[in-house]
C-alpha positions as CSV (number, residue, x, y, z in Angstrom):
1,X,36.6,-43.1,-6.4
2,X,37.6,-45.1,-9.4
3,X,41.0,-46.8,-10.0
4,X,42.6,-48.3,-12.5
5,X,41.6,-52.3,-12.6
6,X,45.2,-54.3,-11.7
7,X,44.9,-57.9,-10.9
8,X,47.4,-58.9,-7.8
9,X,48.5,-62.7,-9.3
10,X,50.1,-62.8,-5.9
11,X,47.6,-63.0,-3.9
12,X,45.2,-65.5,-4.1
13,X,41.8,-64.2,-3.5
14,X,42.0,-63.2,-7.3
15,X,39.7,-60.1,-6.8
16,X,39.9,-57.5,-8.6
17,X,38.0,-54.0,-7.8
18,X,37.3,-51.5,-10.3
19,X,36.2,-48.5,-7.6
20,X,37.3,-47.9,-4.3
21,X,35.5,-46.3,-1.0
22,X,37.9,-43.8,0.9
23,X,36.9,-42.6,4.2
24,X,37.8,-39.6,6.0
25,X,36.4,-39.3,9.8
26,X,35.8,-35.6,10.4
27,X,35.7,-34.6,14.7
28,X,31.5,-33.8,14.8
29,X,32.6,-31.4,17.3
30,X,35.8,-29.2,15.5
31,X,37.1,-29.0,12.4
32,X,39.7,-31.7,12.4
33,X,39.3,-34.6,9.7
34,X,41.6,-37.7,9.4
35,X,41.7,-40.0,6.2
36,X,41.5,-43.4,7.2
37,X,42.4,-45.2,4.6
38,X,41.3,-46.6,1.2
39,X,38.9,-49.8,1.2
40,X,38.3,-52.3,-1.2
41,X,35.2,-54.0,1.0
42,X,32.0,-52.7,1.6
43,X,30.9,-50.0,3.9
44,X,29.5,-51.8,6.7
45,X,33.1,-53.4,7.5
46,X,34.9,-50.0,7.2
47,X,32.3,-48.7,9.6
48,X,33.3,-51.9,12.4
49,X,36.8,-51.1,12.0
50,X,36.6,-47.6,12.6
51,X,34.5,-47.9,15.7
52,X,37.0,-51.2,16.9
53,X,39.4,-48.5,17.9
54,X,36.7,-46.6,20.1
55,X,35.7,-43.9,17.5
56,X,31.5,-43.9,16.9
57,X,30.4,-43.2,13.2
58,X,26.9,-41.1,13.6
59,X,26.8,-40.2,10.0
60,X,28.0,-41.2,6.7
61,X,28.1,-38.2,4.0
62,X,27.6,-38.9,0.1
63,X,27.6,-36.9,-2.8
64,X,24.7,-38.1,-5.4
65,X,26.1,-40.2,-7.3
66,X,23.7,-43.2,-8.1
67,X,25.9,-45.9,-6.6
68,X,25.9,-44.2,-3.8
69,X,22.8,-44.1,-3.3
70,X,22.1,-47.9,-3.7
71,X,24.8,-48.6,-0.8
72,X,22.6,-46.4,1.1
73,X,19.8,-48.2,0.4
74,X,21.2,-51.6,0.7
75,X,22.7,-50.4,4.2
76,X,18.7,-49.7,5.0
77,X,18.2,-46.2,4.6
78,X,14.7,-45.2,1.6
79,X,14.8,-42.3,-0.4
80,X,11.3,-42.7,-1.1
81,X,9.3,-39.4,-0.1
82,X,6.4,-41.5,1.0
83,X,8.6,-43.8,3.5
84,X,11.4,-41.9,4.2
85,X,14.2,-43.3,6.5
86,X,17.6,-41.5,6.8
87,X,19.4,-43.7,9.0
88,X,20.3,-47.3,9.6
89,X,21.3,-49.6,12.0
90,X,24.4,-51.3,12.7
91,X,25.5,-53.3,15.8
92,X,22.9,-51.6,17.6
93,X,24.0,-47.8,16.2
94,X,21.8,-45.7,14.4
95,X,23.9,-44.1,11.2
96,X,22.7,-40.8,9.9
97,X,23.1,-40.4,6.2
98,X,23.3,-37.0,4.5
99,X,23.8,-36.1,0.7
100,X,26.3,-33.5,0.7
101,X,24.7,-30.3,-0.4
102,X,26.6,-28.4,-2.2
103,X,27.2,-31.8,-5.0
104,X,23.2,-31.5,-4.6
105,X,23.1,-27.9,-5.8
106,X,25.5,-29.2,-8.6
107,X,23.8,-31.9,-9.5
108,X,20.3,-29.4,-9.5
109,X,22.4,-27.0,-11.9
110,X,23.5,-29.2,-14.5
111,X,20.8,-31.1,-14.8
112,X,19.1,-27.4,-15.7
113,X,22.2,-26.9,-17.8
114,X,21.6,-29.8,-20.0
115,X,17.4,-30.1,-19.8
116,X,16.6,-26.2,-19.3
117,X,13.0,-26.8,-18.0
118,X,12.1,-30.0,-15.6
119,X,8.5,-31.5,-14.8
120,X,7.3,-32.2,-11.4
121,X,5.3,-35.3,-10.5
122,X,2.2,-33.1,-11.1
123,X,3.1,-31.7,-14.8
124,X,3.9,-28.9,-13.5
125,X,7.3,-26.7,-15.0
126,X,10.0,-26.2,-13.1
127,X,12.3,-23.4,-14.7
128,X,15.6,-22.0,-14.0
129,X,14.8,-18.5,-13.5
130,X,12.3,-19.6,-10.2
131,X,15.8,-20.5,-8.8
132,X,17.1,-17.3,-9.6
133,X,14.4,-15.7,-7.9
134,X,14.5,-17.1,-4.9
135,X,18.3,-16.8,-4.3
């Protein structure tokens, strides 16, 4: 989430963050979610204070925006389809990351919205009307 830059001259770490990570812990097992709060550090130390009050975090969710997909991948996980890894480790935890899939299918529709026709790897076309047919 971005926020609007403000420079505290009060305090005297004189940081000043542009974006901000909120994190809402959703029960795996109902439906129940709780917002934890709003965090101006990095994801690793949100994760240790959420599981310093007993809670374990198996998963971290993400839509697909680019930056965050490089915290993923600075956290350990690799997107490449040759070496893929899903997960990472912290203080002995394995931590399951998942791109949220319906901001996937968004992303997948604009991006045939403002293109039309994509290209595999292999030349091949991709068009919009194969998506149509298999829905």
């Amino acid at each position: 989430m971005s926020i609007r830059k403000h420079l505290d001259l009060e305090d005297d770490s004189n940081f000043m963050a542009k974006e901000v990570f909120v994190m809402i812990i959703v029960n795996i097992n109902g439906t129940s979610k709780l917002p934890v709060g709003y965090f101006l550090v990095v994801v690793s130390q949100c994760i240790q204070l959420v599981s310093a009050t007993g809670a374990r975090v198996v998963s971290l969710t993400f839509d697909g925006a680019p930056s965050n997909i490089a915290v993923a991948n600075t956290l350990g996980t690799n997107n490449s389809y040759d070496s893929l890894k899903t997960h990472f480790s912290l203080d002995g935890n394995n931590i399951y990351v998942f791109y949220d899939p319906s901001h996937m299918i968004k992303l997948i529709r604009n991006a045939f919205g403002e293109r039309k026709l994509l290209i595999d790897d292999n030349g091949n076309f991709i068009k919009w009307e194969f998506s149509t047919i298999i829905l």
